[in-house]
N, C-alpha and C positions, 0 to 999 in steps of 0.2 A: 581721766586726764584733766588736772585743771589748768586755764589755757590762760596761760600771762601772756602770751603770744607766741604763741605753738610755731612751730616748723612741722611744714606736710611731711617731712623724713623721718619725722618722729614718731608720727602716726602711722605710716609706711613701716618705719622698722617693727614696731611693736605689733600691726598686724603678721607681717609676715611671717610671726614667730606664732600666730594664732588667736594670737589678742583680740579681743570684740572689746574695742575701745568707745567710749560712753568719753562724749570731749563739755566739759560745764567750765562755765565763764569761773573768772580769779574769784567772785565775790560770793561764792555759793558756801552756803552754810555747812558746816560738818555734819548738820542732821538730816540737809536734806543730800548730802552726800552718802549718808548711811543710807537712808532710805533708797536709794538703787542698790546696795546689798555688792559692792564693788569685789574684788576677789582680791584687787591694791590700787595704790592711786599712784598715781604720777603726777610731777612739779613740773610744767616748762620753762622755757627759758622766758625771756621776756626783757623788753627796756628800764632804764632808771635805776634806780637808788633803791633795794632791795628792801629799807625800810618803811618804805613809803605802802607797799602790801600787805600792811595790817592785818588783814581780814584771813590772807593766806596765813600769815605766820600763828595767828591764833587756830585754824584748821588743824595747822598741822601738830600742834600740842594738844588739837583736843581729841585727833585720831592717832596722835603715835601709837606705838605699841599694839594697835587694835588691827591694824591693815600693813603689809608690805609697803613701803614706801621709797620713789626712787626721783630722784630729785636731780633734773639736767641745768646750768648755770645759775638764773635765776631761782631755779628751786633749790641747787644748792645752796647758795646765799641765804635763804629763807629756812632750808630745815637746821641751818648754823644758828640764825637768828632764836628760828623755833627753841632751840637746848641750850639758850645763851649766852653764845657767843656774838661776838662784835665784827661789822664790818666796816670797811673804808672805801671812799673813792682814793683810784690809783693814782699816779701822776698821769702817763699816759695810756692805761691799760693796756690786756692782750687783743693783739689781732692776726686775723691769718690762720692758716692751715699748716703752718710749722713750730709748732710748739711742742718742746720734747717732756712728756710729765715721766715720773719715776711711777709706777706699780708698788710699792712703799710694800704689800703681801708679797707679790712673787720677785723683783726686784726688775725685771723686766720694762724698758721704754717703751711709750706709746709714742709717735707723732701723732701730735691732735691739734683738732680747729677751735679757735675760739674767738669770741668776741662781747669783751664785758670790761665795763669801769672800775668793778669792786670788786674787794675782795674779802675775803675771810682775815680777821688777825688774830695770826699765829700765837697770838700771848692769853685769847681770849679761852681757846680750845680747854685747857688744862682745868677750868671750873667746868666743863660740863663733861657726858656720858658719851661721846663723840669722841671717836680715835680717828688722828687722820690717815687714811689711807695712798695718798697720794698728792708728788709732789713738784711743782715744774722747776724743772731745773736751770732753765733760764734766769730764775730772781726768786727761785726757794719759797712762793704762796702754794700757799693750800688749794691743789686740784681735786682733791675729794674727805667726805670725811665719812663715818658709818655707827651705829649704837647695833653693835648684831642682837642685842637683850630686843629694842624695839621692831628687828627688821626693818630697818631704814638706812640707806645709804645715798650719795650723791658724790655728783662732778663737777667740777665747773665748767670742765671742755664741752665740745657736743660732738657723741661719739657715733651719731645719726654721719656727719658730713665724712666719715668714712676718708680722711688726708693719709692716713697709713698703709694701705686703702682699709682695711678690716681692723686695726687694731684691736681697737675699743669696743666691737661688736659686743665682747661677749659680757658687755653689762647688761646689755637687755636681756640674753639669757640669763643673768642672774637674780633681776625684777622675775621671770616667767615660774624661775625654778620655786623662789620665794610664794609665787599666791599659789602653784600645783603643791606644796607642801602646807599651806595653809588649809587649800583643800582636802587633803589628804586626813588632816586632823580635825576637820570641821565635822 
């Protein structure tokens, strides 16, 4: 997990599910991220200007493709960046635990939590390998997007805070299923 400023629910959820989560600071190099031999990494969320994390958005272009990657607010913002596309500060961004996003695959609502200034622009998506997968339906931004070629997906919600109560749970099984197939072919 690279930690732009983790929430302990994050770490909680992805144990629970079995995870021996390995937590390295934002600035840790993709070589010495390989060198712990990860089975996926995870993006957390984190403050500011999504561009301002250089260091991550280059990680995560120089491990796509090579590891499962799952990316909550801040790291969605950054794996958008990483394949890019462009972000913005909102006017007054999302907050709160009542935000309705669309499942854009099954068409099915989530209520989710969220709290962040930026976002994703919608117009940037279409030059890169990134489908978005999700979408809030309050003001139509991008709440997720995914490269299934790379194994890499994200949200911008945080599906740890549990406001549905469960909605959103099953992205982390979808991170767990991703690195036990990884294994499987390893």
């Amino acid at each position: 997990a690279i930690d732009c400023g983790i929430k302990h629910n994050i770490l909680r959820s992805l144990r629970d599910r079995g995870c021996k989560v390995t937590v390295v600071p934002w600035n840790t190099s993709a070589e010495a991220i390989e060198a712990l031999h990860p089975d996926g990494i995870f993006l957390s969320n984190g403050p500011g200007d999504p561009t301002d994390v250089v260091p991550v958005i280059e990680t995560v272009k120089a491990l796509r493709g090579r590891y499962p990657i799952f990316g909550i607010c801040l790291g969605h913002q950054v794996i958008s960046l990483a394949y890019g596309a462009r972000t913005y500060k909102m006017k007054f961004g999302h907050r709160g635990g009542n935000h309705p996003v669309r499942n854009l695959e099954t068409g099915k609502v989530e209520i989710t939590s969220q709290n962040h200034s930026y976002a994703v622009d919608s117009n940037s998506i279409s030059s890169t390998r990134l489908t978005v997968t999700h979408r809030n339906l309050l003001d139509g931004t991008i709440e997720g997007v995914k490269c299934e070629q790379d194994r890499i997906f994200s949200v911008q919600y945080h599906p740890e805070s549990a406001p549905g109560p469960q909605d959103s749970g099953y992205l982390f099984d979808k991170f767990v299923a991703l690195m036990e197939e990884g294994q499987s072919n390893a």
